[in-house]
C-alpha positions, -999 to +999 in steps of 0.1 A: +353+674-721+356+659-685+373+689-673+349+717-688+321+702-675+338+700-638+344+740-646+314+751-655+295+729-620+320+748-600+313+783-620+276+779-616+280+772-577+274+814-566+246+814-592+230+785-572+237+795-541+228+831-545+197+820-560+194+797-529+200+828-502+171+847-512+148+821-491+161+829-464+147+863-465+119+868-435+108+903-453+093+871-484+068+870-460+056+906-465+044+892-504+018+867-488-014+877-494-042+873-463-057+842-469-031+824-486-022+787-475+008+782-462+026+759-441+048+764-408+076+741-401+089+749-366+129+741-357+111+708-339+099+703-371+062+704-359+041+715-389+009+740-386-009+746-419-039+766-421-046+806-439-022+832-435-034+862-415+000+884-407+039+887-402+058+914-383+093+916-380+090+889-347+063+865-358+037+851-382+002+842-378-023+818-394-055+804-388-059+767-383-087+749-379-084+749-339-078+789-340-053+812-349-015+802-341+013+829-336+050+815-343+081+830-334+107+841-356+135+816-335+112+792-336+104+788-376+127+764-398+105+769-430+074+788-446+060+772-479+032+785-496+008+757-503-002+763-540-002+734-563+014+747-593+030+730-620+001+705-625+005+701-664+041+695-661+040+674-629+015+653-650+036+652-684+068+641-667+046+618-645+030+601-681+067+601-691+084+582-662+053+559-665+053+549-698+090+542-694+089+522-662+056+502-676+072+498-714+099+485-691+084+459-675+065+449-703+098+444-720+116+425-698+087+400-692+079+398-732+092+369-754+083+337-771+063+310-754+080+276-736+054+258-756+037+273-783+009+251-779-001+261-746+002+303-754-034+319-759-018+347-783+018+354-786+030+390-784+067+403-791+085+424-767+078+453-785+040+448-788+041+441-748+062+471-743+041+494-753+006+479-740+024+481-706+033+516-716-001+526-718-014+518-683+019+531-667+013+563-690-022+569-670-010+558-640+021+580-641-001+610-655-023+607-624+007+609-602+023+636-613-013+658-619-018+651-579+019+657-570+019+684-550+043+714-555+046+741-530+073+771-531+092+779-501+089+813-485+115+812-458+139+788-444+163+793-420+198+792-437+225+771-421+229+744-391+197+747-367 
């Protein structure tokens, strides 16, 4: 079973990778719209961000809140586009990791009192696990919602 699933990783490599090379594509920029937000990340790995406003076959242009900034093809690493999608599934798996990591906690310090005496209420590990769960659920939920996901445009494929 070992060996099939070492095949199939090594199979799937072009898929990835081909998938991969299509960033690196400075005609994506031709599909921003004027406007958009996007983000520059230079090969110093300075970052502009402000509204996209062209691209020619040399440069791109956006306007920041200082002015408008021209970059040079050479000079650009990366171009994401600033959109925050995915917001109900950032927040689903964020509710999910959560619950898990706060059901975790609340089960490992769950368990019977020293002295029964001296505990206010007893609660199993089960029953803390999952009040724990339910603040880490929120918590997580409100991390994920605000997680920001942002597609790249262009990157500069290989050592730079």
């Amino acid at each position: 079973m070992r060996s099939v699933l070492i095949a199939v990783c090594i199979l799937g490599m072009p898929w990835v990778s081909s998938a991969q090379a299509a960033k690196s594509s400075w005609a994506n920029l031709n599909a921003l719209q004027p406007g958009e937000k996007i983000q520059v990340t230079e090969i110093s790995n300075k970052k502009s961000t402000g509204n996209f406003l062209s691209a020619t076959d040399a440069q791109i242009t956006l306007q920041e809140k200082s002015g408008e900034q021209t970059f040079q093809k050479q000079n650009v690493r990366f171009v994401w586009l600033m959109k925050n999608k995915h917001r109900l599934r950032n927040s689903l798996i964020g509710a999910g990791v959560g619950a898990g990591i706060g059901a975790g906690i609340g089960a490992a310090t769950g368990g019977p009192c020293k002295m029964p005496s001296s505990c206010f209420f007893y609660l199993s590990r089960p029953e803390q696990a999952a009040i724990f769960a339910v603040p880490g659920l929120a918590i997580g939920a409100a991390v994920g919602a605000l997680w920001p996901t942002h597609e790249v445009i262009y990157r500069v494929d290989g050592p730079s």
